[in-house]
FIRO-966815 format. One line per field, with one value per residue (C-alpha): residue number from 1; residue in three letters; x, y, z. Coordinates in pm, 1 decimal. Each point is the difference from the previous one (the first is absolute). Layout:
BEGIN
k: [NUM,...] .
r: [Ala,...] .
px: [X,...] .
py: [Y,...] .
pz: [Z,...] .
***
This chain:
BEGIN
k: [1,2,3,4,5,6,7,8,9,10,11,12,13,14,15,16,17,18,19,20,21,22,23,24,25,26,27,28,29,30,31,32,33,34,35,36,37,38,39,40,41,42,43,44,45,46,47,48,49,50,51,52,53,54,55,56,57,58,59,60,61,62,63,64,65,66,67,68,69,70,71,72,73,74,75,76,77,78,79,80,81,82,83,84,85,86,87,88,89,90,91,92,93,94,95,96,97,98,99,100,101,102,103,104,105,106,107,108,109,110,111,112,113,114,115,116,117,118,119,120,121,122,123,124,125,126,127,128,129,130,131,132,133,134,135,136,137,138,139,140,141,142,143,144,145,146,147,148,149,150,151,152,153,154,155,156,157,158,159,160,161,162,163,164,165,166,167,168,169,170,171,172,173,174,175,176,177,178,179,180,181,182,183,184,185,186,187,188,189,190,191,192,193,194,195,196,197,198,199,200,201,202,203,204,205,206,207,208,209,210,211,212,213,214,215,216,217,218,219,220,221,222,223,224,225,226,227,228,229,230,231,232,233,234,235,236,237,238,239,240,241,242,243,244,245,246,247,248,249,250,251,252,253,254,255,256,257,258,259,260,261,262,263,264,265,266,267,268,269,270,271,272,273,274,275,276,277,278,279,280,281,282,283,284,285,286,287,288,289,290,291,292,293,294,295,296,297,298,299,300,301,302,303,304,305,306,307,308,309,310,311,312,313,314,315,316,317,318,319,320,321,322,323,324,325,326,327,328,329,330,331,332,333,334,335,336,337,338,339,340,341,342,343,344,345,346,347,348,349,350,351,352,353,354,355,356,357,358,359,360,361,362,363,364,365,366,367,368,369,370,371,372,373,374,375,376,377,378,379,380,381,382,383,384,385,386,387,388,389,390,391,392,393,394,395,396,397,398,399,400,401,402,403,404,405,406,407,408,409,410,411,412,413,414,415,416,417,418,419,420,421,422,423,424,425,426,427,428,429,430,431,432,433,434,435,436,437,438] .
r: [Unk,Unk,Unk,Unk,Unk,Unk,Unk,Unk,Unk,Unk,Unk,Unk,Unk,Unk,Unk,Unk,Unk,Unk,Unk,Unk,Unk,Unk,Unk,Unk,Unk,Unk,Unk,Unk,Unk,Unk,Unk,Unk,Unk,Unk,Unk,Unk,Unk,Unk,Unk,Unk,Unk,Unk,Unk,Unk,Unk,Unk,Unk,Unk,Unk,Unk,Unk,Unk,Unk,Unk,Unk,Unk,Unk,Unk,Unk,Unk,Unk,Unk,Unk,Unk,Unk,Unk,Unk,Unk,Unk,Unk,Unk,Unk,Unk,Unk,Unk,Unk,Unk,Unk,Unk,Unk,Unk,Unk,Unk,Unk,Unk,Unk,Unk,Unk,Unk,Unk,Unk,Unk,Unk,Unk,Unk,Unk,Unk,Unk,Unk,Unk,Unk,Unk,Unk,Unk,Unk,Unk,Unk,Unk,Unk,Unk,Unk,Unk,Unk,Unk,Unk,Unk,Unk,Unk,Unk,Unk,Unk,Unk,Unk,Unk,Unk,Unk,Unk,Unk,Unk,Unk,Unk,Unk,Unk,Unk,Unk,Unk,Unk,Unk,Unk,Unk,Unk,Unk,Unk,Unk,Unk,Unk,Unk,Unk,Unk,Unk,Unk,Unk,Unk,Unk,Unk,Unk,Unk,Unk,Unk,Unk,Unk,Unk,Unk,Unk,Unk,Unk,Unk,Unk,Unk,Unk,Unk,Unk,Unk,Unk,Unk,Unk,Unk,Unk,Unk,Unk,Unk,Unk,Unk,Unk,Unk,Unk,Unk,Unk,Unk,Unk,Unk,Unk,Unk,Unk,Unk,Unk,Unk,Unk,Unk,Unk,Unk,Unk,Unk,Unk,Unk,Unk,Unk,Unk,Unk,Unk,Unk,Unk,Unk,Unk,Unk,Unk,Unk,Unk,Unk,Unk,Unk,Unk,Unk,Unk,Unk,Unk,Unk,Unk,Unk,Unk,Unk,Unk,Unk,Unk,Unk,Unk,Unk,Unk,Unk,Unk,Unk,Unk,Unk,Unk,Unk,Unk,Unk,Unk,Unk,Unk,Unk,Unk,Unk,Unk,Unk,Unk,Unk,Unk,Unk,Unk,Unk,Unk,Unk,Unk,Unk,Unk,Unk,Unk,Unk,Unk,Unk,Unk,Unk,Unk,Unk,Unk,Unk,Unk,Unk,Unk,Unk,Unk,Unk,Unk,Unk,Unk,Unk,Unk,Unk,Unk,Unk,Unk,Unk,Unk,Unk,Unk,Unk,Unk,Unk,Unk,Unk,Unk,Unk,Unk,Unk,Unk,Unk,Unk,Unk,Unk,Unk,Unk,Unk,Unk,Unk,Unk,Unk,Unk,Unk,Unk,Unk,Unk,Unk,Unk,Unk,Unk,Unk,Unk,Unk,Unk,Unk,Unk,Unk,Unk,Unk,Unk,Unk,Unk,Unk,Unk,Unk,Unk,Unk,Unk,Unk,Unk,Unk,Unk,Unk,Unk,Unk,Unk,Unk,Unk,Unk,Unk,Unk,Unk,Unk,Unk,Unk,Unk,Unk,Unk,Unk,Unk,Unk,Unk,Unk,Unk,Unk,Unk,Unk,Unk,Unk,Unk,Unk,Unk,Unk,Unk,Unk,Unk,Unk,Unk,Unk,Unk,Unk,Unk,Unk,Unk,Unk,Unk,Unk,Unk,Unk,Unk,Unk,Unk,Unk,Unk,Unk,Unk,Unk,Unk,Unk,Unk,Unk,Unk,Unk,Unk,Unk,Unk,Unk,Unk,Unk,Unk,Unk,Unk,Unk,Unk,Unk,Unk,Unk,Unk,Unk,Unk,Unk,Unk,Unk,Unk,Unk,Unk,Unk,Unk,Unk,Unk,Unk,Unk] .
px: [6407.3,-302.6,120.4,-392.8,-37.6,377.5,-23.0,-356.0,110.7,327.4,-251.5,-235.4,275.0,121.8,-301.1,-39.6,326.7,-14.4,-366.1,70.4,283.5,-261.1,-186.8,131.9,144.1,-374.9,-50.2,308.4,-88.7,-342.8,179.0,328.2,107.7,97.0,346.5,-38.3,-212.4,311.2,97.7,-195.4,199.5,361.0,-109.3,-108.6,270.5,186.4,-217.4,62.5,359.0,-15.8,-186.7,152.9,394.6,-204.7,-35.2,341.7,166.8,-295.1,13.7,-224.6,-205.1,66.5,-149.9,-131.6,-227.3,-72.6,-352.3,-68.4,253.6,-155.0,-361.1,115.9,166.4,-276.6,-203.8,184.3,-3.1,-371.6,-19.4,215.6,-161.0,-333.9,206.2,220.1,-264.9,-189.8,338.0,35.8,-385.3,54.5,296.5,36.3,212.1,39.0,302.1,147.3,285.8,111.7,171.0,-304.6,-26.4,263.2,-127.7,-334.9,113.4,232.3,-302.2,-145.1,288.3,40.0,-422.8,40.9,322.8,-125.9,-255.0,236.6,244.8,-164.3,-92.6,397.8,24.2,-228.5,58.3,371.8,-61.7,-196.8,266.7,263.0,-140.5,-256.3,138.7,-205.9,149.7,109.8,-123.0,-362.6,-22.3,120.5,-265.8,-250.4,145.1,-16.5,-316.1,-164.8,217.2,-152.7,-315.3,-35.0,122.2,-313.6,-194.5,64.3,-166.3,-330.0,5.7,-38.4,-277.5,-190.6,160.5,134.0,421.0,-60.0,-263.2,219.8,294.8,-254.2,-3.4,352.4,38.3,-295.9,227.2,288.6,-181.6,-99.9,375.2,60.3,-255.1,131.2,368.7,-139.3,-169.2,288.4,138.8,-18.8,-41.7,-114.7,306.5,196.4,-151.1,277.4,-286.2,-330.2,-38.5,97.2,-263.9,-271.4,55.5,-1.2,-322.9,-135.7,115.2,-275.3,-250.9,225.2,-35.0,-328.5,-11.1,188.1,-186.5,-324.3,166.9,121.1,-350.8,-143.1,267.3,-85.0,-349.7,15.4,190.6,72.5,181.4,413.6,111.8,320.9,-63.1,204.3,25.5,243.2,119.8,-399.8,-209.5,-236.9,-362.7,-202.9,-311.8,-77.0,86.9,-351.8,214.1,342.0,125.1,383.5,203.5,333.0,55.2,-230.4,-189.5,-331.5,-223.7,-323.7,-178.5,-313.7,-195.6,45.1,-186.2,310.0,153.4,108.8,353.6,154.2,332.5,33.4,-291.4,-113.8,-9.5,-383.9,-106.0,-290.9,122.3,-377.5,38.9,-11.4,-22.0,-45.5,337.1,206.6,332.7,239.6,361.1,254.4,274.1,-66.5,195.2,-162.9,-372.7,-297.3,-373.3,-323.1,-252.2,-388.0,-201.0,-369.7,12.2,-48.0,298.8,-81.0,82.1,397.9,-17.5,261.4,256.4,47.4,202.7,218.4,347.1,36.5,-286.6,69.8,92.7,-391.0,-70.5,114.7,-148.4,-278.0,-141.9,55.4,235.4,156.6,275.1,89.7,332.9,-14.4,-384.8,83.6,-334.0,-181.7,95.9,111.6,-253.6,-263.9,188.9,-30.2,-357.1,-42.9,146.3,-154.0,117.2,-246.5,238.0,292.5,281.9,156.9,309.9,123.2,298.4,-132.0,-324.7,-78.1,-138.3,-200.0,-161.8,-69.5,-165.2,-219.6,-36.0,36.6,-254.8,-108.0,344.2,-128.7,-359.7,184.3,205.8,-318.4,260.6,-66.6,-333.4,69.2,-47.7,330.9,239.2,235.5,292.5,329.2,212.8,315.7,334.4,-73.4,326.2,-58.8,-408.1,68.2,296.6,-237.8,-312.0,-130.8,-224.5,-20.4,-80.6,-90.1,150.0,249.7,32.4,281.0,14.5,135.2,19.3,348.0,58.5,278.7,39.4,28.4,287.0,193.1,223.1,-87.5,102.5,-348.7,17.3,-380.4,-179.1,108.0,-11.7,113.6,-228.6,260.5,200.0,45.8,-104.1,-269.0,-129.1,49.9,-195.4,-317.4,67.5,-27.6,-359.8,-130.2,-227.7,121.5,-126.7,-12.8,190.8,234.4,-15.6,236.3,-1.3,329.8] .
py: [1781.3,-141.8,-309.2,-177.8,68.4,-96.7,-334.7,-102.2,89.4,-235.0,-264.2,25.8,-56.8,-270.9,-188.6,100.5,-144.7,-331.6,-51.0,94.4,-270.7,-295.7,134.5,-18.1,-343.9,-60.0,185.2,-150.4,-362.4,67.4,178.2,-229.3,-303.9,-79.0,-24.3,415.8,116.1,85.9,236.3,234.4,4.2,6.4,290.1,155.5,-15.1,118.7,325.8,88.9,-60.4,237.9,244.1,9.4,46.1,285.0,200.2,-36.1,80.2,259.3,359.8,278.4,-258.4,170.8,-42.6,403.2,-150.8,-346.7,54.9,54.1,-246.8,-246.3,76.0,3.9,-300.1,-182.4,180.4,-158.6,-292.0,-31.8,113.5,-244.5,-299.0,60.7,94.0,-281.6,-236.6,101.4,-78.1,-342.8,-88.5,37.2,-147.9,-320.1,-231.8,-230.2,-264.2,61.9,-134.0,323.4,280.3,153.4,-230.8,165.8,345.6,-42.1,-135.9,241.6,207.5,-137.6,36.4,357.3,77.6,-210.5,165.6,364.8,47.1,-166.4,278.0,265.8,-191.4,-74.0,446.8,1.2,-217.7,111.3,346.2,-53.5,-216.4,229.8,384.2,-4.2,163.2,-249.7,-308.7,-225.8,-315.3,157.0,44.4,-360.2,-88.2,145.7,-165.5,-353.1,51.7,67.4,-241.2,-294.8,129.1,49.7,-398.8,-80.1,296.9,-166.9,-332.8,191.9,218.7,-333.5,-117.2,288.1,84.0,-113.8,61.7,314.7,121.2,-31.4,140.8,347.6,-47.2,44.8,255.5,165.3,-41.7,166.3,276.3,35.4,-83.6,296.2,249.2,-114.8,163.3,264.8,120.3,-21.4,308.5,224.4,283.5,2.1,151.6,-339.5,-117.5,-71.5,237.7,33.7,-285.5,-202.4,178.1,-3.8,-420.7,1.8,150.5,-212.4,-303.5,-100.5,50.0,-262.6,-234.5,24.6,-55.1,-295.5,-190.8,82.1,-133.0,-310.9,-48.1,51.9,-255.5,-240.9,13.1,-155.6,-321.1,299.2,236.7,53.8,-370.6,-153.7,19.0,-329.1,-301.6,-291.5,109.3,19.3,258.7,-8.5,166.6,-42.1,-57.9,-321.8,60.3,60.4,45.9,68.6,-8.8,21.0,-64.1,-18.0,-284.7,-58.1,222.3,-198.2,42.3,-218.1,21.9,-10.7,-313.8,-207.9,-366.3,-173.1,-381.5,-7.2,113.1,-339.8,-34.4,-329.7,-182.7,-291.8,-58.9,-186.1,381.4,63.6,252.0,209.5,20.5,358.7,163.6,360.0,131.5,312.0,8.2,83.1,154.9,79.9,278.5,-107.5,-315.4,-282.9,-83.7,-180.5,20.9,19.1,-223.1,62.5,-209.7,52.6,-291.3,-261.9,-274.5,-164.3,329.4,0.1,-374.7,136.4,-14.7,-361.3,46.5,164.0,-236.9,190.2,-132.5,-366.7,-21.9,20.1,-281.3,-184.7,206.7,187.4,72.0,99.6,375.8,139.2,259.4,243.5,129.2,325.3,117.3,212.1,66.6,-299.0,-271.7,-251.3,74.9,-84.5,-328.5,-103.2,54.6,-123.1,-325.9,-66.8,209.5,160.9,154.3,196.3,287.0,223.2,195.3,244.5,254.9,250.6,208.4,134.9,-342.9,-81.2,368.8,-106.8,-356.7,158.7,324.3,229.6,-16.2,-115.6,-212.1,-210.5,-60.8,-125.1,-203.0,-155.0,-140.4,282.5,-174.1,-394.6,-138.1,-166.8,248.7,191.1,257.3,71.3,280.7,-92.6,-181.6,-354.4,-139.5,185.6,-55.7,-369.8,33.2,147.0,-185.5,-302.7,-112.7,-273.9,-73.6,-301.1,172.8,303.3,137.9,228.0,82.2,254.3,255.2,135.3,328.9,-72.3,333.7,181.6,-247.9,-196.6,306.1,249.0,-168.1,-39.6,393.5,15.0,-292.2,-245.4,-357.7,-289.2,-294.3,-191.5,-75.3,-295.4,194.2,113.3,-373.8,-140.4,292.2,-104.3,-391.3,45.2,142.3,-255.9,-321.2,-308.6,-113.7,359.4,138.1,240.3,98.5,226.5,146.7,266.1] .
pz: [4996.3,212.9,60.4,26.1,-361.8,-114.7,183.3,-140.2,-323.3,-3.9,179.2,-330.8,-251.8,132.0,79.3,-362.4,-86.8,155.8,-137.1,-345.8,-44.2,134.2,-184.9,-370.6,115.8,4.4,-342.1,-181.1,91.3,-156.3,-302.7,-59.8,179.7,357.2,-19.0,-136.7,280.1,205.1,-230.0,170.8,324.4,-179.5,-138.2,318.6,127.4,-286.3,-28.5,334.8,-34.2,-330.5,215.2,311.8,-186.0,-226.2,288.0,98.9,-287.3,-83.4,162.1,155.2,180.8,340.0,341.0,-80.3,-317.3,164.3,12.0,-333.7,-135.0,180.8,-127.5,-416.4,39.5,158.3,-223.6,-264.0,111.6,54.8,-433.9,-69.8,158.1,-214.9,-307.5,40.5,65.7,-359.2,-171.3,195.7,-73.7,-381.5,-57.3,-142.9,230.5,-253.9,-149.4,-329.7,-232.7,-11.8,154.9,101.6,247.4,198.1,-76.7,151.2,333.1,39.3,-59.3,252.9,252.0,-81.8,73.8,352.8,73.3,-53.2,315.5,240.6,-140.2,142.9,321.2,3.1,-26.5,262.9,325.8,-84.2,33.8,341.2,145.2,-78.4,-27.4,234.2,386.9,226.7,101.7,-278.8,263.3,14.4,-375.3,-125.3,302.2,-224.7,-335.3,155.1,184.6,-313.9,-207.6,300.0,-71.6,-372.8,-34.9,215.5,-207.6,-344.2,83.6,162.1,-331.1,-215.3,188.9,-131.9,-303.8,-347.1,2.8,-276.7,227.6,339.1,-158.0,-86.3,374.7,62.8,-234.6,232.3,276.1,-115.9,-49.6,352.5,90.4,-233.5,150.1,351.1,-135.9,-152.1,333.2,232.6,-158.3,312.7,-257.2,-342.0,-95.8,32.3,-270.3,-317.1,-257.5,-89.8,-179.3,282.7,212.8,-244.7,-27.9,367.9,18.5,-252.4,159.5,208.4,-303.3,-196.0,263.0,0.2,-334.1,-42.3,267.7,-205.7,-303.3,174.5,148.5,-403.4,-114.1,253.0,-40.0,-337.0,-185.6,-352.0,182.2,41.6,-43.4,-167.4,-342.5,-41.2,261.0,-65.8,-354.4,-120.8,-89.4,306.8,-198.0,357.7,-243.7,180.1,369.4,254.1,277.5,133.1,337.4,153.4,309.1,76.2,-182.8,-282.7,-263.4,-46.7,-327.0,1.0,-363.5,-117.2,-39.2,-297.0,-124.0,-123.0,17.2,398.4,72.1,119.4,114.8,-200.6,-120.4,-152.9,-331.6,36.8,104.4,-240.4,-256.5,61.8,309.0,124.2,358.8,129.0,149.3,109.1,-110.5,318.3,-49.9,298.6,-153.7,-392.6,75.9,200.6,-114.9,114.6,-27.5,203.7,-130.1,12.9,259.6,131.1,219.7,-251.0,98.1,-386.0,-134.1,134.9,-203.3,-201.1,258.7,4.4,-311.0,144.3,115.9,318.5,112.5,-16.4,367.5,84.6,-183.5,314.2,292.5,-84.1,319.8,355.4,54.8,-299.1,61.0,-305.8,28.5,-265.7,-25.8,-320.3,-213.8,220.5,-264.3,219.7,232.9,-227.0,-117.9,380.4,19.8,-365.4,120.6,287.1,338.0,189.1,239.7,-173.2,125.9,-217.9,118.1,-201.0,14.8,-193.6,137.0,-285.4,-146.9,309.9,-43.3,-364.1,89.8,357.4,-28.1,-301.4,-223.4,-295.5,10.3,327.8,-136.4,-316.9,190.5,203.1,279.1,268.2,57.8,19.3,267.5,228.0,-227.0,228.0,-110.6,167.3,-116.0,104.3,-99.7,-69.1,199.8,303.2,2.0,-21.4,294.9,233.4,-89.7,205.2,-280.2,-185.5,-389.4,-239.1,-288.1,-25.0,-358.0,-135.2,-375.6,-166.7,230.3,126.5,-96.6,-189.0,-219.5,326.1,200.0,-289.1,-21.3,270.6,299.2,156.3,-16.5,-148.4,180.1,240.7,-183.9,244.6,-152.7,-171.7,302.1,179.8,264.0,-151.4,-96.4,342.9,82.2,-249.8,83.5,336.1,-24.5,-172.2,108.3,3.3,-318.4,-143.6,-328.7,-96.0,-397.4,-100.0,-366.1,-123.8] .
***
């Protein structure tokens, strides 16, 4: 075997491998709920146990027909991720009073388990078949394991989870072109099946990353039919963006009574504003609200009770812990504060209010003048800063889909700490005001 080909193949899968579990912990907490997203690494780990005591129960997978072992079962596993991800996208990860319930997760556990099957199949067969130095090739697997953890976040900068996961599948089939051309001779391929996928398997990859590249490129492409038990129609979403974290959808604009956390009952019932409705993983909502620069126009936020703290300081620095879709923001400037800082964990929503357009000119913050964005984690901005504020507001804002049952596995979320509060207490003047709204 030519050992440059065998080693970057087993470095591909398991890059693969590795990135493919973060990320359908990333799909499945878009899909289901947090304390589910996990699934996706049990089952890892059970397909490559499946796969790895296949082969050694399984024979005539010899060191003579490694070559071609090793390039049909990547092969297969680089068809199964894309097959297996259409199942997963369609199915309907929903609750019943019924026993259907427990036939459509095990559904689901059989579609994550299969891919990691044939991984399982083949990193065992390297380790154990292959006649270079065992040490050398687990160098290889881990190298590539390292690296595909770090690969899965970069991937989800630039793609949507489906599209990443086309990625993967891409990957694998490198991995599995790697195998198929360590074969000193052609002969040690397993048939001529096996060499005519092995020849194909670059044009597959190919292929895949143009499909992923297709599906990313629009918001009606492969996406979970259902999110959170509901049909999700994606008739009303403008824009979608993801991270490692969060699956954002930003809709279209809509003249509608303001979204208000709780307001007062002397609201006018007419009363109407322009606004984008904003939704983090089908589960925690807010809105962006339409602003042109007209402070009387954001009137309507001073119905809103987690505003009252600004009815006693309404000028000076205002600090907004959780930017979100600017709402806050806009109740500072609304009330009075000319100088305001918004730190927010979550880029995506500072790209949204700055940046991407027609979302930021919507938004109408980007351009106010004395308005200044941190991305960063609220606790550990306010640890390090040396500034100083009249009013710090917190409402609604902790993630707390992502940490109330996932061990602060999805996004860090210190703030209710007393830590945390000494933290936000400390940076205030001494006649300034915390508010704090959950």
């Amino acid at each position: 075997m030519k050992r440059s080909f065998l080693y970057g193949g087993v470095f591909l899968i398991c890059a693969s491998v590795t990135a493919l579990q973060i990320l359908e912990t990333r799909l499945l907490s878009v899909t289901s709920y947090y304390y589910l997203a996990f699934l996706s690494i049990s089952m890892a780990m059970f397909g490559m146990t499946a796969g790895a005591v296949w082969v050694y129960r399984a024979g005539g997978l010899t060191r003579e027909t490694l070559p071609g072992d090793l390039a049909l079962y990547a092969s297969r596993y680089c068809l199964s991720i894309g097959a297996c991800l259409l199942v997963q996208l369609s199915l309907p990860l929903a609750a019943v009073a019924s026993a259907m319930t427990f036939v459509l997760w095990t559904e689901l556990a059989v579609i994550l388990a299969i891919p990691f099957f044939f991984a399982g199949v083949v990193v065992t067969l390297a380790l154990t078949r292959s006649q270079f130095p065992v040490g050398e090739v687990y160098a290889a697997d881990l190298i590539g394991a390292a690296l595909g953890c770090l690969g899965a976040l970069g991937l989800l900068q630039l793609f949507d989870a489906p599209s990443a996961i086309l990625i993967l599948a891409a990957v694998a089939a490198i991995g599995a072109s790697c195998f198929a051309r360590s074969a000193v001779t052609p002969q040690l391929h397993r048939s001529n099946v096996t060499a005519r996928i092995g020849n194909s398997l670059l044009a597959l990859a190919v292929t895949l990353c143009g499909l992923a590249i297709v599906n990313a490129g629009t918001v009606h492409g492969l996406q979970p039919v259902v999110v959170k038990s509901s049909i999700d129609t994606r008739m009303d979403v403008e824009h979608e963006k993801w991270n490692s974290y969060s699956r954002v959808h930003v809709g279209y604009p809509v003249k509608a009574p303001p979204m208000l956390w709780s307001p007062s009952d002397r609201m006018p019932e007419t009363l109407s504003v322009w606004q984008r409705p904003l939704d983090i993983d089908g589960s925690a909502y807010t809105n962006m609200f339409g602003f042109d620069g007209k402070t009387d126009d954001a009137s309507f936020l001073k119905y809103d009770v987690t505003n009252a703290a600004y009815s006693i300081r309404d000028t000076g620095r205002a600090a907004i812990i959780g930017v979100g879709g600017g709402r806050d923001v806009l109740s500072a400037r609304y009330f009075g504060f000319r100088d305001i800082t918004g730190i927010e964990l979550n880029p995506i929503f500072i790209d949204l209010l700055t940046r991407r357009q027609p979302f930021a000119g919507f938004a109408g913050l980007s351009e106010l003048p004395g308005v200044h964005f941190h991305v960063d984690e609220a606790r550990s901005w306010f640890a390090r800063t040396e500034e100083r504020f009249d009013l710090i507001q917190m409402s609604m804002i902790d993630t707390w889909a992502a940490t109330g049952v996932g061990a602060y596995s999805l996004s860090e979320n210190g703030l209710y700490t007393l830590e945390g509060w000494r933290h936000f207490i400390d940076a205030l003047a001494p006649t300034g005001v915390f508010t704090v709204s959950r």
